[in-house]
C-alpha positions as CSV (number, residue, x, y, z in Angstrom):
1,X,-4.9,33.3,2.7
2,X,-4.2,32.1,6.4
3,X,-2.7,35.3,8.0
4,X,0.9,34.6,8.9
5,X,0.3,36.1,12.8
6,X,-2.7,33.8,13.5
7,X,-2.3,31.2,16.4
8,X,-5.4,30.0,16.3
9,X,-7.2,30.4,12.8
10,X,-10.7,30.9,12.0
11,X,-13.3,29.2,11.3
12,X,-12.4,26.7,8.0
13,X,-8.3,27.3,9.1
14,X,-5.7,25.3,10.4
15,X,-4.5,26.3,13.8
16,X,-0.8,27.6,14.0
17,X,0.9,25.4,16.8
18,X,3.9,23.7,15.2
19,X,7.3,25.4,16.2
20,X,10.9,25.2,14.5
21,X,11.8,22.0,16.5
22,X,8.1,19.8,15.9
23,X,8.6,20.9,12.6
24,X,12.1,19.3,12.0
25,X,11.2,15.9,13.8
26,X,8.1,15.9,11.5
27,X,10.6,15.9,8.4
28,X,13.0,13.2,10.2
29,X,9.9,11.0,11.2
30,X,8.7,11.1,7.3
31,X,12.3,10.4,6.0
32,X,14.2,8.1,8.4
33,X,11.7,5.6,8.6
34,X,11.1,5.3,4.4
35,X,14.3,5.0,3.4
36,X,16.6,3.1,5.6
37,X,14.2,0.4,5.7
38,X,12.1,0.4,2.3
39,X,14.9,1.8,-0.5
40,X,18.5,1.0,0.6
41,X,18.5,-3.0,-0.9
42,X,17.0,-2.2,-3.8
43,X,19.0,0.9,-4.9
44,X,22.3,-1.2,-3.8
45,X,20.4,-3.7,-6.6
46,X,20.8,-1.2,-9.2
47,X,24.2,0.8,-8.6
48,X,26.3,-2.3,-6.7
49,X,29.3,-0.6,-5.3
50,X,28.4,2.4,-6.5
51,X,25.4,2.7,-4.0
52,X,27.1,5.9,-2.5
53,X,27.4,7.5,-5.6
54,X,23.8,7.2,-5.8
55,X,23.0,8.3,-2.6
56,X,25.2,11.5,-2.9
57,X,23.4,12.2,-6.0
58,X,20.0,11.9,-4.4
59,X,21.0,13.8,-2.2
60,X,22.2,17.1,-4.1
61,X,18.4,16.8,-5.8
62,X,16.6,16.4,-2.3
63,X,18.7,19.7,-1.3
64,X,18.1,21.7,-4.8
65,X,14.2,20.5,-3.6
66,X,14.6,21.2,-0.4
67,X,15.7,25.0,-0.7
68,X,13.3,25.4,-3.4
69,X,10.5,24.3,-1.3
70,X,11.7,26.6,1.9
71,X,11.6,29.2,-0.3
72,X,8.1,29.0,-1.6
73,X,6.9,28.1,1.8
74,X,8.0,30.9,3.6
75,X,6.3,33.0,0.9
76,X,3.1,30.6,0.5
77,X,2.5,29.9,4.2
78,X,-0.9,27.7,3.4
79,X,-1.6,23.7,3.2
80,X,-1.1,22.4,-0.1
81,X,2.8,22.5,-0.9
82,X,3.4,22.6,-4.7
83,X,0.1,22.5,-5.2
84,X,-0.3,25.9,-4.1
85,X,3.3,27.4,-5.3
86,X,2.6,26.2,-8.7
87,X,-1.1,27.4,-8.9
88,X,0.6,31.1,-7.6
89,X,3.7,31.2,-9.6
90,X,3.0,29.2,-12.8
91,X,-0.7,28.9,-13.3
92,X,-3.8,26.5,-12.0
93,X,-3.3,23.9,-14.4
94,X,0.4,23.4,-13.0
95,X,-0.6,23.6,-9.5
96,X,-3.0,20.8,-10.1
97,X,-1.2,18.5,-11.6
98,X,1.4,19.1,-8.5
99,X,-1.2,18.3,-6.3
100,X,-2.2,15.4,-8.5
101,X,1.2,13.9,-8.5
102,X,1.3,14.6,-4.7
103,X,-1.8,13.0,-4.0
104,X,-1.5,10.0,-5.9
105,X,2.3,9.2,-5.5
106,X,2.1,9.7,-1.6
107,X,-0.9,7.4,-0.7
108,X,1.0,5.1,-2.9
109,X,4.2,5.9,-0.3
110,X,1.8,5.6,2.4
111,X,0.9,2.0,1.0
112,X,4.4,0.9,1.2
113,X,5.2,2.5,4.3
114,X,2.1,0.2,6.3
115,X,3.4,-2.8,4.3
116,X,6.7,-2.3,5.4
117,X,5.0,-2.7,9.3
118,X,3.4,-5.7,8.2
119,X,6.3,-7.1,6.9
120,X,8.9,-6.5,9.5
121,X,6.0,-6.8,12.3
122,X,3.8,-10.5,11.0
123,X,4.6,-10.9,8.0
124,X,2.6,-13.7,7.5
125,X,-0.2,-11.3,7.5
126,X,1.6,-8.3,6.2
127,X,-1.4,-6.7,4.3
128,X,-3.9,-7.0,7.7
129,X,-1.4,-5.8,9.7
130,X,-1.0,-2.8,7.3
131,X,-4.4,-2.2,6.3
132,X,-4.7,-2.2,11.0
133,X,-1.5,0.3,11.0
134,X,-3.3,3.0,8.2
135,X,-6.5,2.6,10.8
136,X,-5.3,3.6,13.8
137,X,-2.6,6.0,12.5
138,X,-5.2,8.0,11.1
139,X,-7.3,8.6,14.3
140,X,-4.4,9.5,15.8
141,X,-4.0,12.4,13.4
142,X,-8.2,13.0,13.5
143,X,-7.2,14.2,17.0
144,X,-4.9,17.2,15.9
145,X,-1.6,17.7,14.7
146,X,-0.1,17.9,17.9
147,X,-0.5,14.8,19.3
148,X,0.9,13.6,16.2
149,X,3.6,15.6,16.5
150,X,4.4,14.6,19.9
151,X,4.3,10.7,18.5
152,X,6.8,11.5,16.4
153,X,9.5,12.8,18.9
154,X,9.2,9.9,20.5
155,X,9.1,7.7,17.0
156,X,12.3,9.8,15.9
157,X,14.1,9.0,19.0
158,X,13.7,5.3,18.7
159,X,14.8,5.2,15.1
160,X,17.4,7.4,16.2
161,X,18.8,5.0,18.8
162,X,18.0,1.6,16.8
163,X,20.3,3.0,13.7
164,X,22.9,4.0,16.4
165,X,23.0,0.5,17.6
166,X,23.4,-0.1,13.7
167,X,26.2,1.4,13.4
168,X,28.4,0.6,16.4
169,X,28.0,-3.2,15.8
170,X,29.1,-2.7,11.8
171,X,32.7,-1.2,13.2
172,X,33.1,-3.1,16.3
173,X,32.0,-6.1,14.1
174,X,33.7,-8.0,11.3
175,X,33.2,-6.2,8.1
176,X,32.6,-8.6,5.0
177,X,34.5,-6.7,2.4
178,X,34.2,-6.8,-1.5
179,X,33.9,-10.6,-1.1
180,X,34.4,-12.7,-4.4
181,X,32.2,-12.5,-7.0
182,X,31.1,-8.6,-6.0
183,X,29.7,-6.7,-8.2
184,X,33.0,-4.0,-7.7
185,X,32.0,-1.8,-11.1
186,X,28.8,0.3,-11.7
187,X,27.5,1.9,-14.3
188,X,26.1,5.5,-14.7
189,X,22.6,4.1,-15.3
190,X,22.5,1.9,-12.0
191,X,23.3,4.9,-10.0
192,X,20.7,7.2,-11.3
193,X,19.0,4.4,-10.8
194,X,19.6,3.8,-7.3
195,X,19.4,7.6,-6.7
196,X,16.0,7.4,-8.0
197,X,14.8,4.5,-5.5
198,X,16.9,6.7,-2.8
199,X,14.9,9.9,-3.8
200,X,12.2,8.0,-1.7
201,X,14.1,8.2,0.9
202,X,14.1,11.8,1.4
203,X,11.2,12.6,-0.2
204,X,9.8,13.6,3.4
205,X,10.8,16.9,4.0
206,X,7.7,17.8,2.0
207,X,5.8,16.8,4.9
208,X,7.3,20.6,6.8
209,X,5.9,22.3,3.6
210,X,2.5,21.0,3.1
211,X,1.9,21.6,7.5
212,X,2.3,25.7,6.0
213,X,-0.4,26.3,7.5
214,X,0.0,24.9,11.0
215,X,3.5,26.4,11.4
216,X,3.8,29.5,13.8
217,X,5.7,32.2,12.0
218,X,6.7,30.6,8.5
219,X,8.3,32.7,7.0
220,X,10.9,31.7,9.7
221,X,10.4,28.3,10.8
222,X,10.1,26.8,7.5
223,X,13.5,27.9,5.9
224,X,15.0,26.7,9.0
225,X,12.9,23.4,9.2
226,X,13.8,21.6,5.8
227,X,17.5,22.3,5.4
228,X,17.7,21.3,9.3
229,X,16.2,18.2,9.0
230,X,17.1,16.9,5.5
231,X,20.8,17.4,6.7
232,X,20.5,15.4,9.7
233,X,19.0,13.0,7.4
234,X,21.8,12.9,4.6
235,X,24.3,12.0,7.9
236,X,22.4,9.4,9.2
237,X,22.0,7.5,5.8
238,X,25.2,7.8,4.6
239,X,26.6,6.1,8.4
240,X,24.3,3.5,8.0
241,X,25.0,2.9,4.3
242,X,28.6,2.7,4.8
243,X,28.2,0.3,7.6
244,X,25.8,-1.8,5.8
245,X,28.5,-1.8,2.8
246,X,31.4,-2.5,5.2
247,X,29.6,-5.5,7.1
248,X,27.7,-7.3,3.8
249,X,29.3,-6.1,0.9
250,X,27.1,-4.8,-2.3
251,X,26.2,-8.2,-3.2
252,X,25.4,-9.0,0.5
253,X,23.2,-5.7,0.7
254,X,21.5,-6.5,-2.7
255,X,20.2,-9.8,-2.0
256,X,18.6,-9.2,2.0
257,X,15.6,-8.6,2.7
258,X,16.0,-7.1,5.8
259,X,19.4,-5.4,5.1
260,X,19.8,-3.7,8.7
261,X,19.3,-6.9,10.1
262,X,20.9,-8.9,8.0
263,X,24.1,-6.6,9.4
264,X,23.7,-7.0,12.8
265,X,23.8,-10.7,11.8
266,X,26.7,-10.5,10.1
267,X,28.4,-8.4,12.8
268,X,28.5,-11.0,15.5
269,X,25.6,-8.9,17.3
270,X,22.9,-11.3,16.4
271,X,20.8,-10.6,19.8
272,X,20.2,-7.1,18.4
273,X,17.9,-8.4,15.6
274,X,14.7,-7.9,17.3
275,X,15.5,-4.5,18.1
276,X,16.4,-4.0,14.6
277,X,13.2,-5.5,13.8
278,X,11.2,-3.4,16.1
279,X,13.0,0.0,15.3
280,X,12.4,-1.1,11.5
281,X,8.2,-1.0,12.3
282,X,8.2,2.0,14.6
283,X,10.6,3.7,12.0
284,X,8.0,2.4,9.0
285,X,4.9,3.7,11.6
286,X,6.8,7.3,11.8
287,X,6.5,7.6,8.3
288,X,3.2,6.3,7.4
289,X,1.8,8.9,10.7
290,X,3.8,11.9,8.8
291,X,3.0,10.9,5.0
292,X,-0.9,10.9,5.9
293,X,-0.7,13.8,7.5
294,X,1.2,15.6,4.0
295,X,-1.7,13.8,1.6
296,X,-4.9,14.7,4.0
297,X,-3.2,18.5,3.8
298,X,-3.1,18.9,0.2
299,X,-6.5,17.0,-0.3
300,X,-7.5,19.8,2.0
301,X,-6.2,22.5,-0.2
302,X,-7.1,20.8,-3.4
303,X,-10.9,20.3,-2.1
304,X,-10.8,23.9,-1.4
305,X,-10.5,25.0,-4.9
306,X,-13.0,22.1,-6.2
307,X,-10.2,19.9,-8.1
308,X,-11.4,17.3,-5.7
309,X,-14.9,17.2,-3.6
310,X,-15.5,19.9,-1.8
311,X,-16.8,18.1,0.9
312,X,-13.4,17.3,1.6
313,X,-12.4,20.9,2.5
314,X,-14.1,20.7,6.0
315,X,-12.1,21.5,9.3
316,X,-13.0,19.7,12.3
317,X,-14.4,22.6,15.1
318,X,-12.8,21.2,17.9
319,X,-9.7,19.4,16.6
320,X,-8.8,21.8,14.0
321,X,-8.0,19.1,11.6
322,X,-9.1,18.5,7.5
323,X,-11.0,15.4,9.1
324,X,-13.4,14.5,6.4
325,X,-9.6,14.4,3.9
326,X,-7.6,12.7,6.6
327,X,-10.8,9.3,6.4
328,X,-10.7,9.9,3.2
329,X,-6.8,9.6,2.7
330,X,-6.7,6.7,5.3
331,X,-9.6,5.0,3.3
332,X,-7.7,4.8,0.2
333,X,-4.2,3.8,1.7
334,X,-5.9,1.0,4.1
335,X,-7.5,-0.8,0.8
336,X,-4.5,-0.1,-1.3
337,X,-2.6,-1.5,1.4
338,X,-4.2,-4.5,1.5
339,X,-3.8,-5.1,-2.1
340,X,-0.7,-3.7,-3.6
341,X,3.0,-4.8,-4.1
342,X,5.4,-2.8,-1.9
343,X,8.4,-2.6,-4.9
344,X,5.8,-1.6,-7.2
345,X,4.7,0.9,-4.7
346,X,7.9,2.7,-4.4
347,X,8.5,3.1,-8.2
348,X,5.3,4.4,-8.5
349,X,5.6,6.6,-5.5
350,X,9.4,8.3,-6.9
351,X,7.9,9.0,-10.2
352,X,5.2,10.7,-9.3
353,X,6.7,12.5,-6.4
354,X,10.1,13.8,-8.3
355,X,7.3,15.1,-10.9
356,X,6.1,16.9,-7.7
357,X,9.5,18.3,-7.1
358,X,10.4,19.4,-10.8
359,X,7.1,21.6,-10.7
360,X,8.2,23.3,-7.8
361,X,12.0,24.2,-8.6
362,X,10.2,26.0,-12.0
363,X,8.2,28.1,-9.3
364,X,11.3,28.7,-7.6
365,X,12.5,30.2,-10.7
366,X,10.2,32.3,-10.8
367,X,10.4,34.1,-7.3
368,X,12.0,37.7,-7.4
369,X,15.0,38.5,-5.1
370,X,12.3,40.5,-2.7
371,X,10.3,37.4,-2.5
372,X,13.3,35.1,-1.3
373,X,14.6,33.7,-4.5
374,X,17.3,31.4,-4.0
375,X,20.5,31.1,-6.5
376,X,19.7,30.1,-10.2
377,X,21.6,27.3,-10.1
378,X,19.8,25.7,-7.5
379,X,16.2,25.2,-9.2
380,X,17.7,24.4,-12.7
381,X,19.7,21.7,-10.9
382,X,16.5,21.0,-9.0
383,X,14.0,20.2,-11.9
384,X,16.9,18.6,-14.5
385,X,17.7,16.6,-11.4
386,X,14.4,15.5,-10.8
387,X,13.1,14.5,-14.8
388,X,17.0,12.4,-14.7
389,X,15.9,10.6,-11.8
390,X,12.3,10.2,-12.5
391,X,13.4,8.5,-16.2
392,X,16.0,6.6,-14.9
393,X,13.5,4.5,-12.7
394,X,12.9,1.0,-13.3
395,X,10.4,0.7,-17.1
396,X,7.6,-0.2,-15.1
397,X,7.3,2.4,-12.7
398,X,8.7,5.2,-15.6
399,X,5.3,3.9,-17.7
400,X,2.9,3.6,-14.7
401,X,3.8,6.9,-13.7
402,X,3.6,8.8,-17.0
403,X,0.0,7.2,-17.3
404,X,-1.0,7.9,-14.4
405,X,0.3,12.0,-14.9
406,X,-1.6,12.0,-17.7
407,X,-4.9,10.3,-16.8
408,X,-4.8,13.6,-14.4
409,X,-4.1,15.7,-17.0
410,X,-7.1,14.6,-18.4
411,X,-9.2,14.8,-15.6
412,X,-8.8,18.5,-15.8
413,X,-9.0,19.0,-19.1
414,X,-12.3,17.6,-19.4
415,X,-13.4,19.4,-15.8
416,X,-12.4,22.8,-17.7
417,X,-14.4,22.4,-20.4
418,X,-17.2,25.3,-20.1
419,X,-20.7,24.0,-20.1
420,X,-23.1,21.4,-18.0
421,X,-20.2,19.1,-18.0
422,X,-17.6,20.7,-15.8
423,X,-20.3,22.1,-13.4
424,X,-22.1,18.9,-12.9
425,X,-18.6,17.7,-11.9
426,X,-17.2,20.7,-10.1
């Protein structure tokens, strides 16, 4: 293991350079930008009025997560996340399929993040301009971690400002109301629903957890990181939510396609729509810069312990970065990018990350009061929370998902088998 004093690592380690406040805009970057954007029409889709339930209820989860994963980072200060908290605390096979989940569900979050550029950026040529986006976002990130991190404070101020902008013309403006015809009831199943599709909203605080590695004193800065940003987070959705509620109503907010826009619009501030446009592709380009940087780390650690190609555990001499996984990672999202459905993408991407979370909140039971345990109730909130949600997504995504968990199952099954088998493919 890394040792928790290093600044600059070895050779084969991550160099410690990321303090308390790089870490937190990291977190906002990976949040703000995939959820305000990418989650809040569909989820008012499924819950109607009741869209605030859903996101208070995605919320309690993200922080039963959240404190979960502070937890075992501060004691697990390496790249990996889950991966490596459930591999310590519960066994390999669940800290591989952690990893798995992690792996697969975020380069599917990455797909829909560079989508989301194209969309709100040409979207007559969405999937070029995404595939473009994955490309140059991941040579910024081949350079080291903290030009990206320096990207993002200015990313996260932008955002920042844009969703201010949001908000002030919602209350100055003319507010919509109910409207006939609204859909004014909900039902239990649309807001776990919706709380499922928000989940991807705030999904990004992982991103702190899997940098372990590149954090200066973790067992410090990581505790205070996630909470720190996750609740600046919760704030800033539930303003814009409420003013996108206000100004279009929940049929209003269901049907758009670009619901931020759509309320400046509707507010009588219709010359602010290309800057909502614009903060809506820098927000979206945040993201995607903080999501690869969470999948190349846990490729990293997974390569590392030959569940993927080992090649792929290599550390760049000079720029201290898991190079070979970060082309590797931007490979894969560039061509899935140019291929896949965004809505598709973000089922896919919930399941398989809430799976993620519900592995980790079982390691967090497992910690002992000397190793930072935090209260019972919070982990069995966390993993109940998370198989609720993760069920209660749309069919498609629930089967897709549960295929895809167990195709990965598989794969290690079949890799453990003793013999010629598993070392021809280790």
């Amino acid at each position: 293991m890394v040792s928790e004093t290093s600044a600059a690592g070895g050779p084969g380690e991550l160099r410690r350079s990321l303090g308390v406040t790089d870490a937190v805009l990291i977190g906002l970057g990976a949040m703000l930008g995939a959820g305000i954007f990418a989650a809040l029409a569909p989820a008012a889709r499924a819950a109607g009025s009741g869209l605030l339930f859903g996101l208070a209820v995605a919320a309690v989860v993200a922080y039963c997560n959240a404190t979960s994963s502070a937890r075992l980072a501060a004691r697990y200060p390496a790249s990996g996340g889950t991966y490596v908290y459930g591999r310590e605390r519960l066994g390999e096979f669940w800290g591989y399929l952690a990893g798995w989940c992690f792996v697969v569900g975020k380069t599917a979050s990455c797909a829909a993040m560079a989508l989301t550029v194209g969309t709100y950026a040409w979207p007559g040529h969405a999937h070029a301009v995404a595939a473009g986006a994955v490309v140059a976002l991941t040579a910024v990130n081949y350079r080291g971690v903290q030009k990206s991190a320096l990207l993002t404070r200015v990313i996260v101020a932008i955002v920042l400002a844009v969703l201010a902008a949001v908000v002030v013309a919602a209350a100055l403006g003319g507010g919509a109301g109910p409207g006939p015809g609204s859909r004014t009831g909900f039902s239990a199943g649309g807001v776990l629903q919706a709380a499922g599709l928000l989940f991807f909203a705030f999904a990004g605080y992982a991103r702190i957890a899997t940098l372990g590695e590149e954090v200066r004193d973790p067992a410090r800065t990581i505790p205070r990181a996630i909470p720190l940003a996750l609740a600046i987070t919760v704030v800033v959705y539930t303003l814009v939510a409420v003013a996108a509620l206000r100004t279009l109503g929940a049929n209003g907010l269901a049907a758009a396609t670009a619901p931020l826009s759509d309320v400046v619009d509707a507010a009588g501030a219709g010359p602010l729509t290309p800057v909502v446009r614009a903060g809506a592709v820098v927000a979206a380009v945040g993201s995607l810069l903080a999501l690869i940087l969470g999948v190349s780390r846990t490729t990293l650690a997974m390569a590392r312990d030959r569940h993927l190609p080992h090649v792929l555990a290599a550390v760049h001499p000079r720029f201290a970065v898991p190079h070979r996984a970060e082309l590797a990672v931007g490979a894969v999202v560039a061509v899935t990018a140019a291929t896949v459905d965004i809505t598709a993408a973000i089922g896919f991407s919930s399941f398989g990350v809430l799976v993620y979370y519900a592995i980790a909140n079982v390691a967090a039971w497992t910690l002992r009061p000397s190793e930072g345990r935090p209260r019972r109730l919070i982990p069995v909130v966390g993993v109940v929370g998370c198989l609720v949600l993760a069920f209660s997504l749309p069919a498609q995504s629930v089967v897709t998902g549960a295929l895809v968990v167990a195709f990965g199952a598989l794969v290690y099954a079949v890799r453990r088998r003793p013999g010629p088998t598993r070392a021809g493919l280790a």
